[in-house]
N, C-alpha and C positions, 0 to 999 in steps of 0.2 A: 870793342873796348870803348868804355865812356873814361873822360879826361875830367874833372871837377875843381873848379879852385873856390876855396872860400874867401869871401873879404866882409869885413866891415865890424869885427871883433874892438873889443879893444877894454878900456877901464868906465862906469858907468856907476852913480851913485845910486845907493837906495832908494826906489821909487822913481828912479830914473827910464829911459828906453836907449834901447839900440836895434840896430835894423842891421841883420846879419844876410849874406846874397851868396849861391851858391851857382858858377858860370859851370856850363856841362856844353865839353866838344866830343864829338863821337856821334853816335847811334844811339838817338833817344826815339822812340814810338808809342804808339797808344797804347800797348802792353807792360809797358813801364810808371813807375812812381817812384817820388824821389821824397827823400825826407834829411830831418835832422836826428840826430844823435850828440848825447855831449859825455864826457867823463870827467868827474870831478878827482880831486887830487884822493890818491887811497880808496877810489871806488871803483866799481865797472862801469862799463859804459852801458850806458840806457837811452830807450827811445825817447823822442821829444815829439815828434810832429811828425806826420808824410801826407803828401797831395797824393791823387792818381793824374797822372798825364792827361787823361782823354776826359775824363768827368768832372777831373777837379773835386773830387769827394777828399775832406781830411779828415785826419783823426790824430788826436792830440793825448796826452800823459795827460792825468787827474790835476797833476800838480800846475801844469800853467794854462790850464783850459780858463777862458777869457782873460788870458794874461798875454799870450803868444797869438801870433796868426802868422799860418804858411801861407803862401801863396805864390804861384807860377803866371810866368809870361812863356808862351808856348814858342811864338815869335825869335824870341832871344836866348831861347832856352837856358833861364833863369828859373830860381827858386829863390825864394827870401822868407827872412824870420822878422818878423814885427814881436817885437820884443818889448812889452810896456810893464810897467810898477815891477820892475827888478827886484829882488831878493838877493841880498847876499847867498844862499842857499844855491842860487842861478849861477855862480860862478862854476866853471868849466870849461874845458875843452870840446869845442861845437864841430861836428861833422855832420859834412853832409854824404848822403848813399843813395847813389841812384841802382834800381834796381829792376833787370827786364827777366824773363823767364828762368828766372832762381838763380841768375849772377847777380852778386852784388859788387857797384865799384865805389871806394871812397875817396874823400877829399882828405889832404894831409891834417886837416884840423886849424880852428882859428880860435883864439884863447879869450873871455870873457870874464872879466874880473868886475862885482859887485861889492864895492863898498860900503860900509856899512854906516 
C-alpha cells in the first residue's frame, strides 16, 4: 500500500504558475510510475502527466504539453507539477496516482483555481 499526500494547490491567475508536490510513504520501486490526474467541476477525471520511477520517461495530455512539467526526486520520493501560463480551463481538482503492477493508489486531491 502507497500513502500520497498532495500539497501546493491553491488560487493562481491567468498566466500565472503553481508548483503542485505529490509525498508518497509505502512501497514505491522501479516497476512503478506516478502521475497527475485533475477533475474539473461537471467532468471526469482525466490524465494530466506521469513520470516512470526508474527512467524518468513522461508523457503528458495534448493540452498542457510545454505548459506542465512532471518531475521526480527518487530520494524523497516526491513528485511535482510545474505548472506555468495557467489557463482558467486548468482549474480542477489535481490528483496524484501512483501506480506499481496494475494497483493504482490515490491522493485525496488538492483544488486549483485559475482566474481569469
Amino acid at each position: 500500500q502507497v500513502q500520497l499526500v498532495e500539497s501546493g494547490g491553491g488560487l493562481a491567475q491567468a498566466g500565472g504558475s503553481l508548483r503542485l508536490s505529490c509525498a508518497a510513504s509505502g512501497r514505491t520501486d522501479s516497476t512503478s510510475d506516478m502521475g497527475w490526474f485533475r477533475q474539473a467541476p461537471g467532468k471526469e477525471r482525466e490524465f494530466v502527466a506521469r513520470i516512470t520511477w526508474s527512467g524518468g520517461v513522461t508523457y503528458y495530455t495534448d493540452s498542457v504539453k510545454g505548459r506542465f512539467t512532471i518531475s521526480k526526486d527518487n530520494a524523497k520520493n516526491t513528485v511535482s507539477l510545474q505548472m506555468n501560463s495557467l489557463k482558467p480551463e486548468d482549474t480542477a481538482v489535481y490528483y496524484c496516482r501512483h501506480t506499481s503492477r496494475g494497483v493504482n493508489n490515490w491522493g485525496k486531491g488538492i483544488l486549483v483555481t485559475v482566474s481569469s
